[in-house]
N, C-alpha and C positions, 0 to 999 in steps of 0.2 A: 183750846186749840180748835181751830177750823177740823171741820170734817167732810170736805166735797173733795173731788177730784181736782188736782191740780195738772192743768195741761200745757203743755211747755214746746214750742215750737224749736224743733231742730233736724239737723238733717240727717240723721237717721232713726228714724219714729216711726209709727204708724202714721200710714196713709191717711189723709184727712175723710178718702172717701169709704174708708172700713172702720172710721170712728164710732163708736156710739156715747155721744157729746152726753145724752140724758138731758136733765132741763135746772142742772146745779152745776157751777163749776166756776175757777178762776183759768183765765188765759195769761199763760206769761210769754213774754217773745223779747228780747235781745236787740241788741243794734246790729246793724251789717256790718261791721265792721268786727265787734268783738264777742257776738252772742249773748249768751246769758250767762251771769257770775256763777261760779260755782257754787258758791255759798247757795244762790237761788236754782241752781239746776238739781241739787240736791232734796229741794220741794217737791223735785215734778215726781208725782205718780203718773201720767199717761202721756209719754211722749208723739207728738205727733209730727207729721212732714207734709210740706204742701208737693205733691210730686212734681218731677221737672225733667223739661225735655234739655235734651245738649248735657253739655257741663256746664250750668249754671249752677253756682254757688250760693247765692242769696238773695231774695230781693227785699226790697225796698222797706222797712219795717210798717209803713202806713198801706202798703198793698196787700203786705202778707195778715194785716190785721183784716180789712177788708175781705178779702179772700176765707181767712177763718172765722169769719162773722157770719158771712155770707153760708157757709156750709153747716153751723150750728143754725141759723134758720131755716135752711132746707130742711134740717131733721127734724126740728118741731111742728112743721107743719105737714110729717107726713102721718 
């Protein structure tokens, strides 16, 4: 069995910007439309959220990758 943090994008997580990503880990993320299976949300040890202004409920699953890509290499380069 895998031994890293598995990080699971949903909306109510930890802020992506109080993450501490480390420099091991799987990303799981969901469709817009029906999230992540349970089956697979039951993997997640560190739930995370990309914050949102309004009531926006979800975006786009290739944004929201980008976006948490983007913030895991912020953190290794600091």
């Amino acid at each position: 069995m895998l031994r890293c943090p598995f990080f699971g994008a949903v909306l109510d997580g930890t802020s992506i910007y109080e993450t501490k990503w480390g420099t091991e880990g799987i990303v799981i993320l969901g469709n817009e439309g029906q999230g992540i299976t349970p089956e697979i949300i039951n993997l997640i040890t560190n739930p995370v959220t990309i914050p949102r202004v309004g009531e926006a409920e979800s975006l786009n699953v290739a944004i929201s990758a980008a976006i948490l890509c983007a913030d895991i290499i912020r953190n290794l380069q600091k």
